[in-house]
C-alpha positions, -999 to +999 in steps of 0.1 A: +000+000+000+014+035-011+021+058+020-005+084+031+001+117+020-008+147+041-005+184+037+020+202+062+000+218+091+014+233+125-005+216+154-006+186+172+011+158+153+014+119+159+036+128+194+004+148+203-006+178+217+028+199+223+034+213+257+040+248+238+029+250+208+042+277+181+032+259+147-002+274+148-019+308+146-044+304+165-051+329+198-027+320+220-052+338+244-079+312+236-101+296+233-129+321+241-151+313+266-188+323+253-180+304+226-165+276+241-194+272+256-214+277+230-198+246+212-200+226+244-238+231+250-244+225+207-272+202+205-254+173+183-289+153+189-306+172+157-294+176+122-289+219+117-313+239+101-303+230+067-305+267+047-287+282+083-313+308+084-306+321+123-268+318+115-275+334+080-292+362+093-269+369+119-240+369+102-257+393+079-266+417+105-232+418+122-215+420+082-237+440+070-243+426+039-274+408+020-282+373+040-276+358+003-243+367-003-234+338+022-218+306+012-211+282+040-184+256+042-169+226+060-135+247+066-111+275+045-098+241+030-128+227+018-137+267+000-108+266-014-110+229-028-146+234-036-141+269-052-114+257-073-136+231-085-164+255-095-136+278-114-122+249-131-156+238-145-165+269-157-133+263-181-111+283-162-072+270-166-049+297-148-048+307-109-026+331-096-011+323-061+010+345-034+047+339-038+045+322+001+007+312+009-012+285+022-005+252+003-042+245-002-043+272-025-019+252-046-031+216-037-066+227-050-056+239-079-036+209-088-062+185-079-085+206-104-054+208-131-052+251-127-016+262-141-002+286-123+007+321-137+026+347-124+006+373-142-029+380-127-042+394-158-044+360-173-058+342-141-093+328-137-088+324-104-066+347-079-059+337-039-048+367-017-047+365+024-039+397+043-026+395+072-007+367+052+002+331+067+032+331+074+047+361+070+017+384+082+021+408+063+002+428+037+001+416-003+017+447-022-001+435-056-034+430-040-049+463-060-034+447-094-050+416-087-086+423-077-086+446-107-070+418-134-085+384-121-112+371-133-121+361-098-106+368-067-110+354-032-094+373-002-088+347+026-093+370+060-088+341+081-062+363+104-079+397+097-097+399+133-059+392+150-045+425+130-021+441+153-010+467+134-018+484+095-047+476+078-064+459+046-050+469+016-084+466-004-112+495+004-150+490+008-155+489-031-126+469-037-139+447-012-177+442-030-156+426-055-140+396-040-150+367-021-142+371+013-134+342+029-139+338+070-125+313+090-131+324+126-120+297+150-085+308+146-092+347+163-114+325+188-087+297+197-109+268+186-091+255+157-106+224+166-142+232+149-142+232+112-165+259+097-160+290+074-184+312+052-175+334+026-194+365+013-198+366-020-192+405-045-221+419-053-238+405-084-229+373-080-261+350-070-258+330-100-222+320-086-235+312-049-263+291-067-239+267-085-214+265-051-240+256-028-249+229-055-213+215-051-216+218-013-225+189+004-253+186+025-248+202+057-215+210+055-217+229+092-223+207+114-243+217+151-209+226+168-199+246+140-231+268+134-227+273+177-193+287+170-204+308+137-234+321+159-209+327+192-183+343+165-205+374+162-221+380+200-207+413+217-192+389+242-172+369+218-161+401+197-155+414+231-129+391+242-110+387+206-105+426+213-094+428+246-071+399+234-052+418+211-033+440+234-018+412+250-011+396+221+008+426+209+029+423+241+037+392+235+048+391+202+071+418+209+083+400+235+088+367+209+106+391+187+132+405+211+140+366+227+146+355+190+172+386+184+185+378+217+190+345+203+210+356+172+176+349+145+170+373+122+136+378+124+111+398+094+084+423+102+045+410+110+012+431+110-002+399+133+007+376+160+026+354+144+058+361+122+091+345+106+122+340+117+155+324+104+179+308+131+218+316+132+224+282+125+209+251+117+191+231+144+178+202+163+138+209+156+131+174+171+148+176+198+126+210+208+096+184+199+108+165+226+111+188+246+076+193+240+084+228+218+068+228+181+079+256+155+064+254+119+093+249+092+082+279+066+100+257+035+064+244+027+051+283+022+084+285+000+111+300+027+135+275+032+155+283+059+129+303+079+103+290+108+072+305+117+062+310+152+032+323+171+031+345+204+031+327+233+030+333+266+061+338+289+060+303+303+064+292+265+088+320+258+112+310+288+110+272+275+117+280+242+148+298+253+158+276+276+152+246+251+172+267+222+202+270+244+207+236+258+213+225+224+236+257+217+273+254+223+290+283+241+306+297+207+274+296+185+259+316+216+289+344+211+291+343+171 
């Protein structure tokens, strides 16, 4: 039998949940209570309203946007498979994908046989993500692409953890991509699959063929609860009041890692890149129970990306790093 292939993810892994975990971006502050609670007290006895009309509408409310702009999904991943899909069948052949992105973006459009281009002009199909995974940053061609690509889907996934700057698209801009919401990441509940996306104005016929792709259901009960808890005043609440202390602490990641001799880029979220002074033993921080996310798979060789942590973590991570340093790397 041929060896199972799986996509590179931070996260727990076959050694299980690490002790501190930096491979993710998820709220390090998480997971939210109300809706951890929510999810907890989901009634799993009943299949969901099947056309999500309390979750439609609410999300709708809170966006404001029309209630049938909404296109609901399993997770991100499945959109983007999914979406891919949809663009491919409509005879679409070219997608145009951020120099260092989410692999799915890629996987998809191999699984649905989209060449990539480098000019978005020619691209059916265009994936942009601001704050960016991994380097959080903005996309500089975002304005180029929106107005060249046939279709365009901005993945906001990390948009309600912004620490600093802002989205390089405005409100008009915006009414013409997808926008593509994956909220248990702000919330700390990576755990629960479930996204939506809004689709640009004009586009019902679209959101018609999608949702006939879509399996049935694809948001189950303890998704809908976290979708529903995503946009309470208590939930937006807390991801606020979270991000002060997340900028705290990634300021505090960032000076440990120059302390440490890493060269480490510039990040409008929690989470950023880094490359070490030298190589490393990244198993032996595993076993440690430390996890960093190699950045090779997002095309940055060389670099990791970590998340803020707290200073427990911090302190391991330090501690970790120089038990397996020698006294002269430490100098040099």
């Amino acid at each position: 039998m041929s060896a199972l292939f799986l996509p590179v993810h931070g996260g727990p892994d076959a050694a299980g949940v690490p002790l501190f975990d930096f491979s993710t971006n998820a709220n390090a502050c998480g997971p939210c209570p109300h809706a951890l609670a929510a999810v907890q007290g989901a009634d799993a006895r009943h299949y969901p309203d099947p056309a999500y009309t309390q979750l439609r509408a609410a999300l709708a409310a809170w966006h404001g946007v029309d209630a049938a702009r909404f296109v609901f999904a399993a997770s991100a991943s499945e959109f983007i498979v999914r979406f891919s899909a949809w663009v491919a069948q409509q005879g679409g052949r070219h997608v145009w994908l951020p120099a260092h992105g989410y692999g799915d973006y890629a996987r998809a459009a191999t699984a649905w046989q989209l060449q990539t281009t480098a000019e978005p002009a020619q691209a059916s199909l265009a994936w942009l993500c601001e704050p960016a995974s991994p380097l959080g940053q903005a996309e500089a061609t975002a304005r180029n692409v929106v107005a060249t690509a046939t279709h365009t889907v901005l993945d906001r996934a990390y948009e309600p953890l912004r620490l600093s700057g802002r989205c390089s698209l405005d409100a008009a801009a915006l009414d013409r991509v997808w926008q593509l919401w994956t909220p248990n990441k702000a919330l700390g509940l990576t755990g629960v699959r479930g996204s939506y996306a809004i689709a640009p104005l004009g586009q019902a016929a679209v959101v018609h063929d999608l949702e006939q792709l879509a399996p049935s259901w694809p948001l189950g009960a303890h998704a809908v609860a976290m979708l529903q808890a995503w946009v309470s005043a208590d939930s937006q609440a807390w991801v606020r009041h979270s991000l002060p202390t997340l900028t705290s602490w990634t300021q505090d990641l960032r000076a440990l890692l120059l302390e440490l001799g890493w060269t480490v880029a510039p990040s409008d979220a929690p989470y950023l890149c880094a490359a070490p002074p030298h190589a490393f033993d990244a198993a032996a921080l595993r076993a440690a129970g430390i996890k960093l996310r190699d950045a090779s798979s997002f095309g940055l060789p060389g670099q990791w990306r970590l998340r803020a942590m707290p200073p427990e973590a911090l302190a391991a991570l330090r501690a970790a790093w120089l038990a397996q340093t020698t006294p002269t790397e430490r100098v040099a």
